[in-house]
VOPAGU-2260 file (C-alpha; in pm, 1 decimal, decimal comma):
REM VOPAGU-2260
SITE   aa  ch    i         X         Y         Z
SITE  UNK   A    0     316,8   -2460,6      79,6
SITE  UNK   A    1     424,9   -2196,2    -105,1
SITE  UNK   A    2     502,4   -2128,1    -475,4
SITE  UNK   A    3     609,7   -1903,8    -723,2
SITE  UNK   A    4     493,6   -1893,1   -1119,5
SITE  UNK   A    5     429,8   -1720,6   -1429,1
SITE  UNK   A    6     752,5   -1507,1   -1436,8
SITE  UNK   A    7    1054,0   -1485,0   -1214,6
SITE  UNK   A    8     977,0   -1118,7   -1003,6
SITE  UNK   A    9    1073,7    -789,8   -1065,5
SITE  UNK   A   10    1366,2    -864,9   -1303,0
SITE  UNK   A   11    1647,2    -676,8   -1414,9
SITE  UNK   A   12    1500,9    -524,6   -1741,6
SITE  UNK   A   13    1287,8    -230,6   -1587,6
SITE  UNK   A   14    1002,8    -432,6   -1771,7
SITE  UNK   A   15     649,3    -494,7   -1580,6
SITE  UNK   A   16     600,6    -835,0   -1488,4
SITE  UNK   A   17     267,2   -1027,7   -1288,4
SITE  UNK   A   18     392,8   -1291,1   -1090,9
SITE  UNK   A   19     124,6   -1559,8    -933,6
SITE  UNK   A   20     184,3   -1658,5    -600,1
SITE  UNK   A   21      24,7   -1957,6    -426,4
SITE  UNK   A   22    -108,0   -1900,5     -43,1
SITE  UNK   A   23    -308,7   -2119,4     210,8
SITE  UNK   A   24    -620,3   -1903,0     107,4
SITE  UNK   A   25    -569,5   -1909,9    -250,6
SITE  UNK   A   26    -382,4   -1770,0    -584,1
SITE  UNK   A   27    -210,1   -1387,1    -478,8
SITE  UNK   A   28     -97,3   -1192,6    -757,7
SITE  UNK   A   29     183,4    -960,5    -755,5
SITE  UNK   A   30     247,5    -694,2   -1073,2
SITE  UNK   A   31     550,6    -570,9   -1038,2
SITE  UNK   A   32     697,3    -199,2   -1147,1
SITE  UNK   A   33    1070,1    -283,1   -1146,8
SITE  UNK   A   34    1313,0      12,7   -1115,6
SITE  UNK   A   35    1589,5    -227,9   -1297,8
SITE  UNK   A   36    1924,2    -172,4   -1178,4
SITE  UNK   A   37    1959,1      92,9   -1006,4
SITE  UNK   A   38    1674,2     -21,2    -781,5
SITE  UNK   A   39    1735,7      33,8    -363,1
SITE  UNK   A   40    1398,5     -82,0    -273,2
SITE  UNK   A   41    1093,6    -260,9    -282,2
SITE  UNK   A   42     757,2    -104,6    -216,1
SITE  UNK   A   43     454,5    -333,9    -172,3
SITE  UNK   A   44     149,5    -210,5    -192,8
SITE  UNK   A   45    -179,4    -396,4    -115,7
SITE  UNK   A   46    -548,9    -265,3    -193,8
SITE  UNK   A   47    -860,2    -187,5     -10,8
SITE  UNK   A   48   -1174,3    -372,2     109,9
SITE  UNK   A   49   -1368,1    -203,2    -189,4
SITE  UNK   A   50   -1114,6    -218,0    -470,2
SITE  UNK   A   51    -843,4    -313,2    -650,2
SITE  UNK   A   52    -437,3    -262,2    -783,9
SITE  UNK   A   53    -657,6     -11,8   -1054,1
SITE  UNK   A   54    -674,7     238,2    -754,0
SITE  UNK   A   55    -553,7     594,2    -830,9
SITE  UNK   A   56    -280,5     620,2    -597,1
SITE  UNK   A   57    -120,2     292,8    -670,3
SITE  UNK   A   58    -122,7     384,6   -1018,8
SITE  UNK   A   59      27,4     689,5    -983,2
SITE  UNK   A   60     289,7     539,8    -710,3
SITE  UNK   A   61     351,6     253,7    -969,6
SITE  UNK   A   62     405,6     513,2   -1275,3
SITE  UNK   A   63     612,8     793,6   -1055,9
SITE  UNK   A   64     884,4     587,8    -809,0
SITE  UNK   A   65    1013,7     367,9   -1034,3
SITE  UNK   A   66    1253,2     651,5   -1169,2
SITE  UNK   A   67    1325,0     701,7    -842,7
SITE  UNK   A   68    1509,7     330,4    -777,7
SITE  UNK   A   69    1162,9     195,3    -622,0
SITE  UNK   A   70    1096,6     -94,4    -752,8
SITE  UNK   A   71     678,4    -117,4    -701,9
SITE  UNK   A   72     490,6    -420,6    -669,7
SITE  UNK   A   73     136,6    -413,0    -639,3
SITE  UNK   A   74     -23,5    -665,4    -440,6
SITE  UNK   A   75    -363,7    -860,2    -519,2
SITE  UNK   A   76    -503,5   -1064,6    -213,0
SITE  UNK   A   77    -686,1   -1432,8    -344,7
SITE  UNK   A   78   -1014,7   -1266,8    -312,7
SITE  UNK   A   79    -993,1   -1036,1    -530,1
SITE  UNK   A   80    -782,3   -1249,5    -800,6
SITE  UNK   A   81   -1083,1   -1485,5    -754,3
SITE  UNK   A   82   -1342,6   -1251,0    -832,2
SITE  UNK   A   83   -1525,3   -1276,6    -533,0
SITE  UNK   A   84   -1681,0    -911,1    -447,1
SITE  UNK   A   85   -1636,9    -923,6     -50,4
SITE  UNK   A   86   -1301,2    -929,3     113,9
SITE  UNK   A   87   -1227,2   -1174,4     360,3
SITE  UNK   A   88   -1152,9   -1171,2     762,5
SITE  UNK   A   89    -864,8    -967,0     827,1
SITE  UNK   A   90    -687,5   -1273,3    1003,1
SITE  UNK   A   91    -739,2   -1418,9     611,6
SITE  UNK   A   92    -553,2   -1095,2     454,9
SITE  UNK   A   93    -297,7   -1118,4     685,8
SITE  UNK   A   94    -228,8   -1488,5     656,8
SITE  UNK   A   95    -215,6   -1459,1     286,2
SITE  UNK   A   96     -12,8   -1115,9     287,7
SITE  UNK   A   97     252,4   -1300,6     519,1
SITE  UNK   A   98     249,5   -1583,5     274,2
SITE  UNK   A   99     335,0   -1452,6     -36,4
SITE  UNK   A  100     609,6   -1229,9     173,8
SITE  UNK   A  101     926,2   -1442,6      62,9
SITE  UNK   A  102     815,0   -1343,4    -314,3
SITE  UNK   A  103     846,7    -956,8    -205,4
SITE  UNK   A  104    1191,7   -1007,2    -101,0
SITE  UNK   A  105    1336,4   -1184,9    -383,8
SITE  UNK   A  106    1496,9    -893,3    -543,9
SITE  UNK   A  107    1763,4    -918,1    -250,2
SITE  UNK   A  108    1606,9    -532,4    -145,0
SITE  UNK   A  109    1486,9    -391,5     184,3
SITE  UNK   A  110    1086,1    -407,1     140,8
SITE  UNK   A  111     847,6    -141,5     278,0
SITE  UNK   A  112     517,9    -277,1     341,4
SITE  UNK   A  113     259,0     -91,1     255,3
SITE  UNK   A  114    -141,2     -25,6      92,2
SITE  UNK   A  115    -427,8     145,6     102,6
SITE  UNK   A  116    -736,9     115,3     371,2
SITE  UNK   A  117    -810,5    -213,3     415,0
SITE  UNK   A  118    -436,8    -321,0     287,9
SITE  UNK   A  119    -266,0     -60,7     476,4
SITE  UNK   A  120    -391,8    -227,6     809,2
SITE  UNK   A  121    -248,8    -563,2     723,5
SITE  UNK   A  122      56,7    -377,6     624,5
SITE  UNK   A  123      38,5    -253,2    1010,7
SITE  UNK   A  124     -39,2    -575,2    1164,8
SITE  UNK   A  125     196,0    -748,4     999,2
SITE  UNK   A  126     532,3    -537,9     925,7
SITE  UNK   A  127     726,0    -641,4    1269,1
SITE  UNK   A  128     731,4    -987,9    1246,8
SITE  UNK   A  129     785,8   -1021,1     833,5
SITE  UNK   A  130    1077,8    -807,2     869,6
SITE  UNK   A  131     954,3    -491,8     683,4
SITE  UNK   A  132    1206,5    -163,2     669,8
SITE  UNK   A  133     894,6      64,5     706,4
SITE  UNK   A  134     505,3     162,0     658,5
SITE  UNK   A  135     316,4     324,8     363,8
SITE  UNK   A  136     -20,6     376,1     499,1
SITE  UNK   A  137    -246,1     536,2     199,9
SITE  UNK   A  138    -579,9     637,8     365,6
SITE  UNK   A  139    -566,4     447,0     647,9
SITE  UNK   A  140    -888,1     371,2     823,2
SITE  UNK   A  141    -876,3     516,8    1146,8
SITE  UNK   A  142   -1224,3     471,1    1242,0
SITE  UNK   A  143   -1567,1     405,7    1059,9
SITE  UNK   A  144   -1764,5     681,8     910,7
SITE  UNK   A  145   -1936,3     843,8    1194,7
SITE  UNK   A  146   -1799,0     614,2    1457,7
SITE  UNK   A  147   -1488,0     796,3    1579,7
SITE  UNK   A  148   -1522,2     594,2    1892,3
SITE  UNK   A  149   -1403,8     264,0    1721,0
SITE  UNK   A  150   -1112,0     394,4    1659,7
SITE  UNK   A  151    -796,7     167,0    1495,1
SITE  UNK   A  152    -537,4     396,5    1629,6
SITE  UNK   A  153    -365,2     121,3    1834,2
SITE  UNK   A  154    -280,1     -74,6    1494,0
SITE  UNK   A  155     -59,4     212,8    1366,2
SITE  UNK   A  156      46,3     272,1    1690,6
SITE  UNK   A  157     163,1    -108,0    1731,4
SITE  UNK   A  158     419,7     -90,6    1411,8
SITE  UNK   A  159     697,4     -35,6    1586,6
SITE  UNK   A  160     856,9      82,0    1273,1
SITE  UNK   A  161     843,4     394,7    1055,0
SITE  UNK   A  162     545,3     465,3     918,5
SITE  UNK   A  163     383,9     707,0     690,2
SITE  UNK   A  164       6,8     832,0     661,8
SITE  UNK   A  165    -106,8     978,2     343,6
SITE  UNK   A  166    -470,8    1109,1     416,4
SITE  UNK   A  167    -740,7    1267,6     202,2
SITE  UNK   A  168    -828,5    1630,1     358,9
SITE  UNK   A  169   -1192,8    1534,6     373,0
SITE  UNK   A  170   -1207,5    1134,7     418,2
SITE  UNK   A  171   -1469,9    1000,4     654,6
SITE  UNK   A  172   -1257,5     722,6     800,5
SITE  UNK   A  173   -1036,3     965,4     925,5
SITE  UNK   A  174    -948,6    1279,3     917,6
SITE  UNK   A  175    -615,5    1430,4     946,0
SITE  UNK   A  176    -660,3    1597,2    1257,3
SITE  UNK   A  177    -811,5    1280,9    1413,4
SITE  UNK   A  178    -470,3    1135,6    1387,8
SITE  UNK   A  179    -283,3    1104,3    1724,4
SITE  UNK   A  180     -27,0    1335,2    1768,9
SITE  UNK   A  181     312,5    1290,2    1657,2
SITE  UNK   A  182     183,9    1093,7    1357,8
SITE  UNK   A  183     395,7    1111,4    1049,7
SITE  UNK   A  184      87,8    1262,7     804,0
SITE  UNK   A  185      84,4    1457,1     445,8
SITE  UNK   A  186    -267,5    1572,9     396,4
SITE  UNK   A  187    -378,6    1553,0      37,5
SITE  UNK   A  188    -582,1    1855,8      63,2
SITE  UNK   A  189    -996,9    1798,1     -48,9
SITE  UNK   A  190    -950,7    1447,6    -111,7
SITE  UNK   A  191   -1145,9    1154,5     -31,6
SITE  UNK   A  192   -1094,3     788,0     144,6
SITE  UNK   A  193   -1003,4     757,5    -237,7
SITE  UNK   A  194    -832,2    1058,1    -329,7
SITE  UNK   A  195   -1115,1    1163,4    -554,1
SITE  UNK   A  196   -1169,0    1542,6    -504,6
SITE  UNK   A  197   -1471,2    1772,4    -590,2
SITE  UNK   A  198   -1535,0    1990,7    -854,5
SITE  UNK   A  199   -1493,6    2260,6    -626,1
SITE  UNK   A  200   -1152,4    2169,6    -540,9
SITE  UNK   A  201    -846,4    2406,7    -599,2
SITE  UNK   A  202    -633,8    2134,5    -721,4
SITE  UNK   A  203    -651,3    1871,4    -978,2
SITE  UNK   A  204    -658,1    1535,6    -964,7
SITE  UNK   A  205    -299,8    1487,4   -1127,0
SITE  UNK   A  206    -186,0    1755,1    -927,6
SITE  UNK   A  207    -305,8    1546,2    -598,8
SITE  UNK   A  208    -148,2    1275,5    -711,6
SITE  UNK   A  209     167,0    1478,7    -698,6
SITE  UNK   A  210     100,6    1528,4    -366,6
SITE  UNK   A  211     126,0    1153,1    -300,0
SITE  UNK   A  212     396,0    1059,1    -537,6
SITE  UNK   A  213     582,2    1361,5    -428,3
SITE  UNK   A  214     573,6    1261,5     -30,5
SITE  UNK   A  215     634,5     914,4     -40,1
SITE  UNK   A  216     913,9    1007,8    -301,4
SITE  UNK   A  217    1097,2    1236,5     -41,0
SITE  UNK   A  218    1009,0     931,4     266,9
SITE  UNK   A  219    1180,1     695,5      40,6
SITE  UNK   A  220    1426,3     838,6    -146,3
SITE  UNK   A  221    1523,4    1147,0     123,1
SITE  UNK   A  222    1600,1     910,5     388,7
């Protein structure tokens, strides 16, 4: 059964709020980024295999579309809220992601489901049948490094909704040319599978950033 505690969601006040969610697989955490009144929609946005909500992008997603009427709430699985260093089956992500759902859509707004790698494939799987407006897929996994031949192509292609790639220039699960055609894709040019860049880049990191906040800004906001 589920339940809801330690706050009552994204509010009205604009404030930041972590809301605890109870799953079948354990405690999820939500920390929501609340656009306050003026907010038009809800972006979740789950983390990776290797990482958590402290992720660059989210950060920056969290900090930027708020302004924007986005309300942003970033999404811990039980794993990681546990402490435990090694994420779960991805029929146990999806379980708990569908689960703590009905908290994401308390704010009476049109959620788009969305994360990055490992998240951004339950995000995939499970966006039809939760009722999700759209996809944010932040360096999605396409393949494994150096095994282009596994490729995951068929879960993006499954959404049946719109969805959105952001990809790092250089990542090793995917590259964006590897991307089937017709695939909505910004290219964060240099980047990584975590938007880190080198030192030989020709862009900052803040200015990268800008290059996600900027494109999901203009998919969300532009319509």
């Amino acid at each position: 059964m589920n339940g809801h505690k330690d706050g009552d969601g994204a509010g009205q006040d604009g404030k930041q709020r972590v809301e605890k969610v109870a799953t079948p697989v354990g405690e999820a955490r939500i920390t929501w980024h609340p656009a306050g009144r003026k907010a038009h929609t809800v972006l979740a946005l789950g983390h990776g295999a290797g990482g958590g909500i402290e992720a660059r992008d989210l950060r920056a997603l969290a900090a930027a579309l708020p302004a924007e009427g986005v309300t942003v709430a970033l999404v811990e699985q039980p794993w990681r809220v546990a402490g435990k260093k090694v994420a779960p089956a991805p029929r146990t992500l999806d379980a708990a992601w569908s689960a703590l759902w009905p908290a994401l859509t308390l704010p009476g707004l049109p959620v788009v489901a969305g994360g990055r790698s490992a998240g951004a494939r339950v995000a995939c799987r499970t966006a039809g049948e939760l009722g999700a407006q759209a996809v944010l897929a932040l360096s999605f996994p396409l393949h494994p490094p150096g095994k282009p031949e596994k490729s995951r192509a068929d879960e993006l292609a499954g959404v049946g909704l719109p969805v959105l790639v952001v990809q790092g220039g250089r990542d090793p699960f995917g590259r964006p040319a590897e991307f089937p055609e017709g695939t909505s894709l910004v290219e964060v040019p240099y980047a990584d599978h975590g938007f880190a860049l080198p030192k030989s880049a020709a862009l900052t990191e803040e200015e990268a950033m800008g290059v996600v906040t900027g494109a999901v800004t203009r998919w969300l906001v532009g319509g």
